[in-house]
C-alpha positions in Angstrom: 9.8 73.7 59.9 8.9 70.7 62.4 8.2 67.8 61.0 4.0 67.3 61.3 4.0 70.7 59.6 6.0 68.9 56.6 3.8 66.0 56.8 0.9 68.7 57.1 2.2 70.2 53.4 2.7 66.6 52.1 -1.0 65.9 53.0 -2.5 69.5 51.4 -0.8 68.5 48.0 -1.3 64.9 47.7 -4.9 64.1 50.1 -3.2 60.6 51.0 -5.1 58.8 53.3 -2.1 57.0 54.0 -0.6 60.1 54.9 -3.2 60.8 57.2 -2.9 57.5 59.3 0.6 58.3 59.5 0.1 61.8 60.9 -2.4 60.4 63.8 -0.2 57.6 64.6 2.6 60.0 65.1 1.5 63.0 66.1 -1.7 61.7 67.8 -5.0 63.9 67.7 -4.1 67.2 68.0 -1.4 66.7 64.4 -4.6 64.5 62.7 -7.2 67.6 64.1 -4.7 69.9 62.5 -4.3 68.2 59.4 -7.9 67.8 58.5 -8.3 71.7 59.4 -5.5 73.1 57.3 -7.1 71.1 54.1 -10.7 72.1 55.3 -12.3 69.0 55.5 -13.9 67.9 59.1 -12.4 65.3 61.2 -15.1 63.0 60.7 -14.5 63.2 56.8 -10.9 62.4 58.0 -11.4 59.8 59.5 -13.8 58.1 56.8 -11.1 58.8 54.8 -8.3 56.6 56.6 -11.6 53.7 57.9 -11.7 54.1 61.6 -14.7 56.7 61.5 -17.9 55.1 63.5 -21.7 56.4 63.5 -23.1 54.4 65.8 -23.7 57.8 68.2 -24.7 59.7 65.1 -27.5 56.2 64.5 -28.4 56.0 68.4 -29.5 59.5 68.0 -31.6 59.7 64.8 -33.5 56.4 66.1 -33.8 58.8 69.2 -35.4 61.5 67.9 -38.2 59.2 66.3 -38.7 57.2 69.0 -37.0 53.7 68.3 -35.1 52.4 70.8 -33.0 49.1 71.0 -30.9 47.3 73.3 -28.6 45.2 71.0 -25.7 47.3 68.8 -26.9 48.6 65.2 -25.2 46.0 62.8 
């Protein structure tokens, strides 16, 4: 077995977000994208889970839909 798929394993049994962060720093986003899919969780829970996750698209677009717009980042 390759070594992401042990990493993979290591990840099902123990959810270490640790382990995470190590699989996308080696393995980049496909090993991370088939991390969070083997342990059914969605990437974007993944990545809240290791701290890089940004929702400033997923803000933009609510404030969107009811009409408030700004020009300056959401803080």
């Amino acid at each position: 077995m390759g070594e992401l798929h042990v990493r993979i394993e290591q990840f099902l049994k123990t959810r270490s977000p640790e382990l995470l962060r190590e699989i996308l720093n080696h393995h980049g986003k496909y090993g991370f994208s088939l991390a969070c899919h083997k342990a059914g969780i969605s990437r974007g829970k993944g990545k809240r889970m290791i701290g890089i996750y940004n929702d400033d698209g997923a803000i933009r677009q609510i404030a969107a839909r009811v009409g408030y717009s700004r020009s300056k980042p959401f803080i």
